[in-house]
N, C-alpha and C positions, 0 to 999 in steps of 0.2 A: 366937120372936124374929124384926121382920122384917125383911125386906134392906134396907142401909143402899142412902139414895137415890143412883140415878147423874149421876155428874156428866163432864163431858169427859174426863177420866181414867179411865172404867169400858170404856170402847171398844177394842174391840183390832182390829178388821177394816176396814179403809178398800176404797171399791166406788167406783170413777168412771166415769161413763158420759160417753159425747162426744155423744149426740144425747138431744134428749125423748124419741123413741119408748123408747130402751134404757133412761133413766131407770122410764119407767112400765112396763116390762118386771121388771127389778129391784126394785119395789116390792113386786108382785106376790106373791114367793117370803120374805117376811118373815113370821116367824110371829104376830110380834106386832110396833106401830109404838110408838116411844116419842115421849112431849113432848121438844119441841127446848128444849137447854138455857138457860137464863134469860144466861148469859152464853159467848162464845167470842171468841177472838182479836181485838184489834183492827184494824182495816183488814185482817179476812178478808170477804171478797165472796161468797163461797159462801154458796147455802143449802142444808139439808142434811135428810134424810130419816132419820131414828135409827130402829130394832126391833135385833129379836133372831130370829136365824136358825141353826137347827141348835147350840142353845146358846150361839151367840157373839151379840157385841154389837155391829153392824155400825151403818158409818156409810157411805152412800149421798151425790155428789153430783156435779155435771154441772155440762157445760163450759156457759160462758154461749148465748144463744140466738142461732143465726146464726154460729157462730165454732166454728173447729177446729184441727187440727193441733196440732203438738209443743210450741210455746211456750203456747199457750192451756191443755193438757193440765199441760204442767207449775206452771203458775201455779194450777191449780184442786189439785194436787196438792203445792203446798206452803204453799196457806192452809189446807189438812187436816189434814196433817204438824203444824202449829204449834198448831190449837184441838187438838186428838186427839194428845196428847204417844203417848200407850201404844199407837198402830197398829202395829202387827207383822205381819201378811198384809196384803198390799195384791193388787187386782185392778181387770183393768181389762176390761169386760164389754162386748160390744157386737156390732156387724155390719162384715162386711168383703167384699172379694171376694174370689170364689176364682180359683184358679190350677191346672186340670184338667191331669191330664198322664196318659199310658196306667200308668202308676205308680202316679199318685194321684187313682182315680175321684172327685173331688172334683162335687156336688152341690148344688144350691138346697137349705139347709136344716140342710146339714153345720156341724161343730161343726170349728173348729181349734184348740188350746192350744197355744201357745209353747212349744216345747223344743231344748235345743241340738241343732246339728246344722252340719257343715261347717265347725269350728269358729269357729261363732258361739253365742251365747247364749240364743239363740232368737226375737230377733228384729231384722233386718238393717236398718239404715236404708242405702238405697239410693239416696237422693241427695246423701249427703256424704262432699267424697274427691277422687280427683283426677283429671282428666279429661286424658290424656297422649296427644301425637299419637300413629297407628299404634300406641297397645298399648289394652288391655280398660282398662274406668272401674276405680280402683284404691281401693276403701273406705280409710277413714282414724280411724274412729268405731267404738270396740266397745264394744257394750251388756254391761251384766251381765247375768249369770244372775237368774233370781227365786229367793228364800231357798233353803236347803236343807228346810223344813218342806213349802216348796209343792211344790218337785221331787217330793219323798218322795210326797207326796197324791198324784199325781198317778200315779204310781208305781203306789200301790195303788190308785186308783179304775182305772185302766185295766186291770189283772190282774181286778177285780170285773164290770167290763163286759165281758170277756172269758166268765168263767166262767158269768156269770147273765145279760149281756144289759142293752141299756142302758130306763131307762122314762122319756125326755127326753117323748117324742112322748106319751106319755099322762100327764105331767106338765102339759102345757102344757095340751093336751085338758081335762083336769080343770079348769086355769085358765078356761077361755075360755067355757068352759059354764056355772060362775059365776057370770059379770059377761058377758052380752047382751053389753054396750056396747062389748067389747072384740073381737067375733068377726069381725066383717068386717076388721078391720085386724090381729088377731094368731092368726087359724086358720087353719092351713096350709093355703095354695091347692092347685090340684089338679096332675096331677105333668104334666099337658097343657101346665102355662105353665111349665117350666122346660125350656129351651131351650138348647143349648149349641150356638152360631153356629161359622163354619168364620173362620177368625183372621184373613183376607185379607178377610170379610164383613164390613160394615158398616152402620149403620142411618143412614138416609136423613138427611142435614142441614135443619135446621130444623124437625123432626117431633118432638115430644117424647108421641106414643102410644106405646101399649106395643107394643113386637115384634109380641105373638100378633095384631095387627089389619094392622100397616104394614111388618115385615117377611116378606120371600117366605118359603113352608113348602116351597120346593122341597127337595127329600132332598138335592141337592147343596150346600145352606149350610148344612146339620145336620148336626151331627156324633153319626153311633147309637152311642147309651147304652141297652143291653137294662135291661129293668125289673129293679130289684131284689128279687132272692128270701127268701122268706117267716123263711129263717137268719139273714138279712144285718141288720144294725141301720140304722134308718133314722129317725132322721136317726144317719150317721155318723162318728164323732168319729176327727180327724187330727192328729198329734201332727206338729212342724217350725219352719220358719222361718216366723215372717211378717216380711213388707215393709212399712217404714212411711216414710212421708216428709209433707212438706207437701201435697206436690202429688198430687191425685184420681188414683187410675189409670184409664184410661180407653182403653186401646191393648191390644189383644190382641196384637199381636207384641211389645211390650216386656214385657207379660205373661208370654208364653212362653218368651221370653229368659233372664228373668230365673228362672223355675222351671226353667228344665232348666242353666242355668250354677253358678244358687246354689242351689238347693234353696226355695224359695218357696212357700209353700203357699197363700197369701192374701196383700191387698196392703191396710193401712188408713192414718192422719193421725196417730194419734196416742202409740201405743207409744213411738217415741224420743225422746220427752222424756221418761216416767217410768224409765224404768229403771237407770239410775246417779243419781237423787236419791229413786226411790217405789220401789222392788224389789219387782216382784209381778211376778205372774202375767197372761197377756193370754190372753183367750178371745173369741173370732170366729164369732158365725154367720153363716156365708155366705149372701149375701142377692144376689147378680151376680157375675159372672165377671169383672168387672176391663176392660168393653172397652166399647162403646159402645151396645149395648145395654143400657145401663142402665136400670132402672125401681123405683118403692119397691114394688112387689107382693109383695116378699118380705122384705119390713125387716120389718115387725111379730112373725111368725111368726121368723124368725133370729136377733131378740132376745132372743125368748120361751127359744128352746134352748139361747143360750150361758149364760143368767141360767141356767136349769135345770141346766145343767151345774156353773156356780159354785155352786148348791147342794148338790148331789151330792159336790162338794170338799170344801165345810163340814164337810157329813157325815162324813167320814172324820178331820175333822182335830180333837183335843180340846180342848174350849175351855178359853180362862186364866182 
């Protein structure tokens, strides 16, 4: 007998990405792609990427081009919601910065997922709230939690990656090798160009080259990171806050600040719109530290691991 045909209703996994690269990232790890349905919502503006990954029936789609943060996020997130009545996981995939602290050897490449901590939800929006003379900025906004099914996964993929060790980095590998066309922008550059500046340093105004050419390699704006051991998983996955707001981070001391006051593990645009109307899960590959050094050399590759990681989820979780 064979399977009756799917229709907008056979979908249970909603995937939003906020950039192209994370979009074509996500594509990637589907096992099979379906035809986009003959009909969906009216006056939804999305368009949408359909397969089926780790059993589920997942639906892929991305903020418009050129455009980000909370409201854009949640607008792409509630024309999904309406065509995709049956989404029950939702997740929101993508690159962020990180937020290094001697606590939280955080790295070019690292994976972060959302989990409560300090009681917050798992992930802080940190520019709304109140702003009162002579005391600390006082939040006023608490996000939920993502379901209790995603907790749970999460739960046990981390005790698995414990036990056996994670295979992100030869996942992606596998990917890139592939499809040529994808290697120069999504194969992990070498660990020469990740660079973790001193938080008072900054990269020169008006230069938009990369660090490794236009900023000093003096030892005193580096901050030593001994090479990671052959035990240690790499790229490696951080469980916490992330920071989200409208506004780009781009300040290593308010970076800092904000990881050692609130617990901060990564800083991105788009999380605090989905989370009290999309309840999922946020996964971050760190692709820059959050400070002015910024540069895309490590988007590509940062996509590639947090997508591989929301596969890894799938996997544990059974489909409906």
């Amino acid at each position: 007998m064979s399977e009756p045909p799917l229709t907008t209703h056979s979908y249970s996994v909603g995937w939003i990405c906020a950039l192209h690269t994370e979009y074509v990232a996500a594509r990637q790890f589907l096992d099979a792609e379906h035809p986009l349905p003959h009909y969906h919502s009216h006056n939804d503006n999305n368009i949408y990427t359909l397969g089926t990954l780790c059993g589920h029936n997942v639906v892929i789609a991305v903020l418009p081009d050129g455009e980000y943060g909370t409201t854009s996020a949640a607008s792409v997130a509630r024309d999904l919601i309406r065509s995709f009545p049956n989404v029950k996981i939702g997740l929101m995939v993508g690159i962020g910065g990180g937020a290094p602290t001697p606590k939280h050897d955080i790295r070019l490449g690292d994976v972060v997922v959302s989990s409560a901590s300090g009681g917050y939800g798992g992930v802080y929006q940190y520019d709304y709230g109140k702003s009162v003379q002579e005391q600390d900025f006082q939040p006023t906004a608490f996000l939920n939690r993502p379901p209790a099914l995603l907790r749970t996964a999460v739960a046990h993929l981390k005790a698995q990656y414990e036990e056996l060790g994670s295979t992100i980095d030869k996942t992606v590998l596998a990917i890139v090798d592939r499809k040529p066309r994808l290697q120069k922008k999504y194969k992990r550059p070498t660990t020469a160009t990740d660079r973790l500046y001193e938080s008072a340093y900054t990269h020169p105004k008006e230069d938009d080259n990369m660090c490794l050419y236009v900023c000093s390699s003096d030892e005193a704006n580096l901050v030593h990171r001994p090479p990671r051991t052959e035990d240690e998983d790499n790229p490696a996955i951080y469980y916490g806050l992330i920071g989200s707001a409208n506004t780009l981070m781009k300040n290593a001391l308010t970076r800092d600040e904000l990881a050692r006051d609130r617990g901060v593990l990564c800083f991105e645009t788009e999380a605090a719109g989905l989370m009290n109307h999309f309840p999922c899960l946020v996964v971050r590959g760190i692709c820059d530290y959050a400070d002015t050094h910024k540069n895309k050399q490590w988007q590509g590759y940062a996509a590639m691991a947090a997508a591989a990681y929301a596969k890894d989820l799938l996997s544990v979780i059974p489909p409906t």
